[in-house]
C-alpha positions in Angstrom: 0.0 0.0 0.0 1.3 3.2 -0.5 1.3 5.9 1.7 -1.5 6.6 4.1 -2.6 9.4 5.8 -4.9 9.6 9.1 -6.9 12.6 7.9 -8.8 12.6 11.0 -12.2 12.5 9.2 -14.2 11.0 12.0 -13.1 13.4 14.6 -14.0 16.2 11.9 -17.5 14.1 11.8 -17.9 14.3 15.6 -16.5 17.9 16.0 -18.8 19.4 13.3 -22.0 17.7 15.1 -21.9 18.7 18.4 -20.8 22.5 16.9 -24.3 22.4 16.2 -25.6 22.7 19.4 -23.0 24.2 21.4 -24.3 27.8 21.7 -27.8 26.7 22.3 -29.4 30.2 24.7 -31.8 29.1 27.4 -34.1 32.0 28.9 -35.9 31.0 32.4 -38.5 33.8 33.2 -40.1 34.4 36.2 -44.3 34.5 37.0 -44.9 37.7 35.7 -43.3 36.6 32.2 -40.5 38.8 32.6 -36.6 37.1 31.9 -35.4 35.8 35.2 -31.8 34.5 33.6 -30.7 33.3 30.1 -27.4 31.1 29.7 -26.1 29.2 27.3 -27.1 25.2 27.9 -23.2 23.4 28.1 -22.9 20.2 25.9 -20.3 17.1 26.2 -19.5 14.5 24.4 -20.7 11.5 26.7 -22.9 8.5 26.6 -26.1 9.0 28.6 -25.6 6.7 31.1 -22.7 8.5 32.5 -24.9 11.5 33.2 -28.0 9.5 34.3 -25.4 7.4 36.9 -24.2 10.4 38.1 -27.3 12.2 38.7 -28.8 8.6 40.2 -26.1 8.4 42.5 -26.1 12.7 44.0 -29.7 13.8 43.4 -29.4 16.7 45.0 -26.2 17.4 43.3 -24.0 18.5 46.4 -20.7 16.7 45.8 -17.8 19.5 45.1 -18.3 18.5 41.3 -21.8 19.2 40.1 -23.5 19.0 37.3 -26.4 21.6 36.5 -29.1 20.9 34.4 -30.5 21.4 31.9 -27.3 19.9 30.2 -27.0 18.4 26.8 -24.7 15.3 25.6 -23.7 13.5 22.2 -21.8 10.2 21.5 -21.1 8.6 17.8 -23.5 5.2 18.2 -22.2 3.2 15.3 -21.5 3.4 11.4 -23.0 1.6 8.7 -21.4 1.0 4.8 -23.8 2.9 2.3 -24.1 1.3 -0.8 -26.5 3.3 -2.5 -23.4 6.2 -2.2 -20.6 3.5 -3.7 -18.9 4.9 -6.2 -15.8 3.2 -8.3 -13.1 3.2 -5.6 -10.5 2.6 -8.5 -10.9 6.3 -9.5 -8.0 8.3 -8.4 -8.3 12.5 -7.5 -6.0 14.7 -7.6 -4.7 17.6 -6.4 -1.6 20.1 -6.3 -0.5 20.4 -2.7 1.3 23.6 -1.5 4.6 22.5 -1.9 4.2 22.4 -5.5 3.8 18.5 -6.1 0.9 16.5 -6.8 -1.1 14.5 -4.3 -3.9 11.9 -4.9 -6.5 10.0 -3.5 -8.5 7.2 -4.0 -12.2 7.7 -4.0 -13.6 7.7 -0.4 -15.9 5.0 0.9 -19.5 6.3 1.6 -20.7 5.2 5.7 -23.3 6.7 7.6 -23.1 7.6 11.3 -25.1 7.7 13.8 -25.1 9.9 16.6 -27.5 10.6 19.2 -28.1 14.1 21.4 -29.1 13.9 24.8 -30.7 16.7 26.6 -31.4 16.4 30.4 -33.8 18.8 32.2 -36.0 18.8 35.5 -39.5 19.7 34.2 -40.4 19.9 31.5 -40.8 23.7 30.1 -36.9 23.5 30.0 -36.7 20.4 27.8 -39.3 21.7 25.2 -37.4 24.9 25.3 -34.5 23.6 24.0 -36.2 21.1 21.7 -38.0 24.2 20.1 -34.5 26.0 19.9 -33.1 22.5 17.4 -36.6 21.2 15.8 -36.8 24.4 13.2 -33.5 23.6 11.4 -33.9 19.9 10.7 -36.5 19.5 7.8 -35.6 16.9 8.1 -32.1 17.6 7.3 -29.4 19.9 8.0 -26.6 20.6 5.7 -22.3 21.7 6.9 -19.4 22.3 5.2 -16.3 20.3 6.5 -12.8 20.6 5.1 -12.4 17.0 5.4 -9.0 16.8 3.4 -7.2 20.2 3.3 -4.1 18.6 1.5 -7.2 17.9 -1.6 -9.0 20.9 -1.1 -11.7 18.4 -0.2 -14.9 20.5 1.2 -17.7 18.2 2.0 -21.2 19.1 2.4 -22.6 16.5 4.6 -26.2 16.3 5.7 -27.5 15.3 9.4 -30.5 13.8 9.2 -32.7 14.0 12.3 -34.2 10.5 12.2 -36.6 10.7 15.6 -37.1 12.3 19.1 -38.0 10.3 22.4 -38.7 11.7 25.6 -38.2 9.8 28.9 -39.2 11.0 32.2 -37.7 9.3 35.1 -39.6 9.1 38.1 -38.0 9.3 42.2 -40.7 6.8 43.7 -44.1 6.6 42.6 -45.4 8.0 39.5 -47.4 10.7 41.5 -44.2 12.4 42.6 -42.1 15.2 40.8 -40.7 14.0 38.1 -37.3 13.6 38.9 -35.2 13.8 35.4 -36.5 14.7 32.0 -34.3 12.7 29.0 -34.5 13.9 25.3 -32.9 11.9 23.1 -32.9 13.1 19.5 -30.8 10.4 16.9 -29.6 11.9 13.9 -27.5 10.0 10.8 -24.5 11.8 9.4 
């Protein structure tokens, strides 16, 4: 094989998603309607259960470390080989490269991944908030540009599809108590 280069195409993948989301505003008001406090919701990359067994294990959330909610999460949840995207993988691009030489590249292999957003609120109001904020921009896609391979000049536009939206809410006791923790998850292909 000749030589290969780690382009880092994933990470570029899992950096431009969560981008998305990461100056999502929240605005809490108080009973008169009037803006009580507006801050920006922080995101992570993280699986949900490490936020759901942290929260399980300090409800209150009075350790030295705490987490504050609302709060949002992502994680990459697998990849898939897209056929109906296959294109002849003998085909060879090229490009000139700043040092004044010629580099190539074989075509690139379509997959799809899957990623899923996780949003975490105590009531309710908060969570649809925040759903509101995301909803209007997926119809049911939503288009970036990634330089995927600067050497090529190679700038992608790569859709993320929002597939679905779940809501769980997670109860401390029986059913007729507060609800305890609010989980969107939204799963999107890329």
């Amino acid at each position: 094989m000749a030589n290969i280069f780690y382009n880092r195409i994933i990470r570029k993948l899992v950096v431009g998603f969560g981008n998305l989301f990461n100056e999502i505003t929240m605005v809490r008001y108080n009973s008169d309607l009037t803006e009580a406090e507006r801050f920006i919701v922080p995101i992570a990359y993280a699986a949900k259960e490490h936020y759901v067994l942290r929260l399980e294990e300090d409800f209150n959330l009075d350790k030295k470390v705490q987490i504050t909610l609302p709060r949002l999460s992502f994680e990459m949840t697998g990849l898939q080989y897209d056929v109906s995207r296959k294109q002849n993988t003998n085909i060879r691009n090229y490009a000139a490269s700043t040092g004044g030489t010629v580099v190539g590249q074989y075509n690139p292999v379509p997959y799809n991944f899957d990623f899923n957003l996780y949003l975490y609120v105590r009531n309710i109001e908060d969570g649809t908030q925040v759903i509101e904020h995301i909803l209007p921009y997926f119809t049911p896609d939503y288009t970036i540009k990634l330089n995927l391979v600067p050497e090529m000049g190679m700038v992608k536009e790569i859709p993320i599809i929002l597939n679905n939206v779940t809501q769980d809410v997670q109860y401390e006791g029986n059913r007729s108590s507060d609800p305890r923790l609010v989980i969107w998850t939204l799963n999107f292909t890329v």
